[in-house]
C-alpha positions in Angstrom: -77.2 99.4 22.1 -75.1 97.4 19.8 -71.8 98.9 19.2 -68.6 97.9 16.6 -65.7 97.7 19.1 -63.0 98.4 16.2 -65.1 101.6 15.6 -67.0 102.3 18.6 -69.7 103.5 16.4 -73.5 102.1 17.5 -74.9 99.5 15.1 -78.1 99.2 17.0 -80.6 99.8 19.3 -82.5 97.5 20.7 -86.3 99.2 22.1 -89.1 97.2 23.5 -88.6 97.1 27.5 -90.5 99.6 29.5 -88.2 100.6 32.1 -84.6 100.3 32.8 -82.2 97.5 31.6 -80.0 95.8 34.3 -78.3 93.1 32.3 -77.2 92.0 29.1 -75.3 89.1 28.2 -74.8 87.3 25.0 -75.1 83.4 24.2 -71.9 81.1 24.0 -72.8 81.5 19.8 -73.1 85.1 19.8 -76.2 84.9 17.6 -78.7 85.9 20.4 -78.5 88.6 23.5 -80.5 88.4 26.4 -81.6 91.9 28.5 -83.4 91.8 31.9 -85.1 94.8 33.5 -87.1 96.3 35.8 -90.0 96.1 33.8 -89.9 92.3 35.5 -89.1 90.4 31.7 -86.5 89.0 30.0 -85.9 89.5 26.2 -84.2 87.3 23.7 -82.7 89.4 20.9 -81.6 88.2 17.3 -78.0 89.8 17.1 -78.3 90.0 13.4 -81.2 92.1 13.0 -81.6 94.2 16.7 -85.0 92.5 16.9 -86.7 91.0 20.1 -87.5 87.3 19.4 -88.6 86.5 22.8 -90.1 88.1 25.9 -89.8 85.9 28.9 -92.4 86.4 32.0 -93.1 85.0 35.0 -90.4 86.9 37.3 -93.2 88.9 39.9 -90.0 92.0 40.3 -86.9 93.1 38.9 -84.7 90.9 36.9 -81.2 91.5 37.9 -78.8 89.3 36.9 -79.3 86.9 34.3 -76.9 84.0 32.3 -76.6 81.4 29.2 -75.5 78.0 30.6 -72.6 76.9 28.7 -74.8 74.8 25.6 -77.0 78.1 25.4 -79.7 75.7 25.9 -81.0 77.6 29.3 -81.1 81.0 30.4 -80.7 81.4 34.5 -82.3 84.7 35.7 -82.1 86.2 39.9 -85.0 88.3 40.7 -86.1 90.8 43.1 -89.3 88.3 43.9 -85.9 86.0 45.6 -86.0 83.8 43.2 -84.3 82.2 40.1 -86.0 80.7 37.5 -84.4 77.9 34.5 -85.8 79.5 30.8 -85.7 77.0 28.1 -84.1 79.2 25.4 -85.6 77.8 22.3 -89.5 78.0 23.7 -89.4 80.7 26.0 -90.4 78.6 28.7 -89.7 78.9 32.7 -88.2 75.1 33.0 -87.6 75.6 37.0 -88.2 78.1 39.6 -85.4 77.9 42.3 -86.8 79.4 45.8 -84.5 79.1 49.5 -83.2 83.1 49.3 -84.6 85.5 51.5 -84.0 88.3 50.1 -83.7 89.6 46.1 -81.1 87.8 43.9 -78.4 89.8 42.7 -76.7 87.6 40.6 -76.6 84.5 38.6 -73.8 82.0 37.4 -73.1 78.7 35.8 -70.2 76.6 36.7 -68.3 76.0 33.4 -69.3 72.2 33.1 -73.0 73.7 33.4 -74.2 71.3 35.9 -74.6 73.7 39.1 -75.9 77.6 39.3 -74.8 79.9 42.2 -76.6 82.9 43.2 -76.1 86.1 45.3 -78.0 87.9 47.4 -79.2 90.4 49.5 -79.8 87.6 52.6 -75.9 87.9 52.5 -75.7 84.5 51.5 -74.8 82.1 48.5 -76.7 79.2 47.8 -75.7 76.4 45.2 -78.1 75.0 43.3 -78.3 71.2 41.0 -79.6 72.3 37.7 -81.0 68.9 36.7 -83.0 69.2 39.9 -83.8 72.1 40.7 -82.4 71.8 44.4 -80.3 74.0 46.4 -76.8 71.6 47.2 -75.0 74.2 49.7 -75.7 77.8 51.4 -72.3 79.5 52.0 -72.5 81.8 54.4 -69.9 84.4 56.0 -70.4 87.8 54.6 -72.1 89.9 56.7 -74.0 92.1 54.1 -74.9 91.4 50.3 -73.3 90.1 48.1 -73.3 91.2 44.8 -70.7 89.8 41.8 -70.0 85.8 41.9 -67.7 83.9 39.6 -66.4 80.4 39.4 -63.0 80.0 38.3 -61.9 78.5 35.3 -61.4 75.1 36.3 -65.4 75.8 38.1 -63.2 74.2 41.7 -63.1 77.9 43.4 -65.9 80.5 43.8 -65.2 84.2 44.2 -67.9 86.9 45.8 -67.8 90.3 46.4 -69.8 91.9 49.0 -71.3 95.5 50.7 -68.9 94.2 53.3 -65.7 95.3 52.1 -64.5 91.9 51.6 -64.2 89.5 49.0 -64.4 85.5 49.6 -63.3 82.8 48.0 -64.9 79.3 48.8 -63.7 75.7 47.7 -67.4 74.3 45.8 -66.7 71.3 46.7 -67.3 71.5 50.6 -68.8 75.2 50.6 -65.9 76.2 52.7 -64.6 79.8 52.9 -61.0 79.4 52.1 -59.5 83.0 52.5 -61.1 86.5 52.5 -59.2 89.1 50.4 -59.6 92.5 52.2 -58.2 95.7 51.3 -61.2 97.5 49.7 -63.1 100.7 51.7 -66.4 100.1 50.4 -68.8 97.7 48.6 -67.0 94.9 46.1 -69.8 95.0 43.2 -67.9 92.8 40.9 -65.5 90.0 40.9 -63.5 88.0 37.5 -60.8 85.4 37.2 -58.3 85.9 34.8 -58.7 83.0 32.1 -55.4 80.8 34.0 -57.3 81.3 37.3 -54.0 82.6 38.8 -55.8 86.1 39.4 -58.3 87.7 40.5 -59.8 91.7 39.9 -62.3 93.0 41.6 -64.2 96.4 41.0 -65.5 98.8 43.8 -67.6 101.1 45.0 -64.5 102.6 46.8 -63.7 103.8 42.8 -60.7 101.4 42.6 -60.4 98.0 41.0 -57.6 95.8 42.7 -55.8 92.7 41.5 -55.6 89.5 43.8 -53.1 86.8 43.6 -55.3 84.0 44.2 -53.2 81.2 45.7 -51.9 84.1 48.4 -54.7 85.9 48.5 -52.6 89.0 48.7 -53.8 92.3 46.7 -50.9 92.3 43.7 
């Protein structure tokens, strides 16, 4: 559904997938909105008129997480199958299908300069990834279970994760090091955000809480 936030009335509804729709994000223009599902597509929506221009398939299970690069040139999906696949937004194309993850891939994002992808997943593991290439450039790995919301930080230097392991993580990109772990929630960290100065960080849990992080202490404000 598309709904007028000064209103909060619905403007549309968007039908065509045949099961349950995980994610919806909309392209750095606005103009299109992408939905993945368990019905194992993609769609590409026109904003304007509620109707489905595209419907992307290839993905062999669920499509979880999915994200615009920054030119909204490309479309980066995680899947179920463990894999992420590269969609050329203007033909509906798969460009690239990243494999390396062992289990399904919960979610997908694009460093702000657009050059790398990260992924999370249920291997309990984050793998960078070269867009121009197609190759994975780092695994990070410390979390003990998986982990589920990933976010670079404004200045795309620091990556944040949330995990079923309590924990959160954040990691310096360029050497794929861990540099603190911000503990303090009772369950599962499902998803993390950087305030737009990169000063702070919220997360939101299972646990029915969201908590506020001073990033350079790492302390829960």
């Amino acid at each position: 559904k598309l709904w007028d936030v000064s209103t909060g009335k619905a403007i549309k509804t968007l039908t065509g997938h045949s099961s349950s729709v995980l994610s919806v994000v909309f392209s750095p223009d606005g103009k299109t909105l992408a939905s993945g599902s368990y019905d194992y597509t993609i769609k590409l929506w026109d904003v304007s008129t509620g109707k489905a221009i595209k419907t992307l398939t290839g993905h062999s299970s669920t499509v979880r997480g999915i994200v615009f690069s920054p030119d909204g040139k490309t479309l980066a999906s995680g899947s179920d199958d463990k894999t992420i696949k590269l969609w050329d937004v203007s033909t509906g194309k798969a460009i690239k299908t990243l494999t390396g993850h062992s289990g399904l891939v919960y979610s997908v994002v694009f460093s702000p300069d657009g050059k790398t992808l990260t992924s999370g997943s249920y291997d309990n593991t984050i793998k960078l990834w070269d867009v121009s290439t197609g190759k994975a450039i780092k695994t990070l790995t410390g979390h003990s279970s998986t982990v589920r919301g990933i976010v670079f930080s404004p200045d795309g230097k620091t990556l944040a994760s949330g995990s079923d392991d309590k924990t959160i993580k954040l990691w310096d990109v360029s050497t794929g090091k861990a540099i603190k772990t911000l503990t303090g929630h009772s369950s599962s960290v499902l998803s993390v955000v950087f305030s737009p100065d990169g000063k702070t960080l919220a997360s939101g849990s299972l646990d029915n809480t969201i908590k506020l992080w001073d990033v350079s202490t790492g302390k829960a404000i």
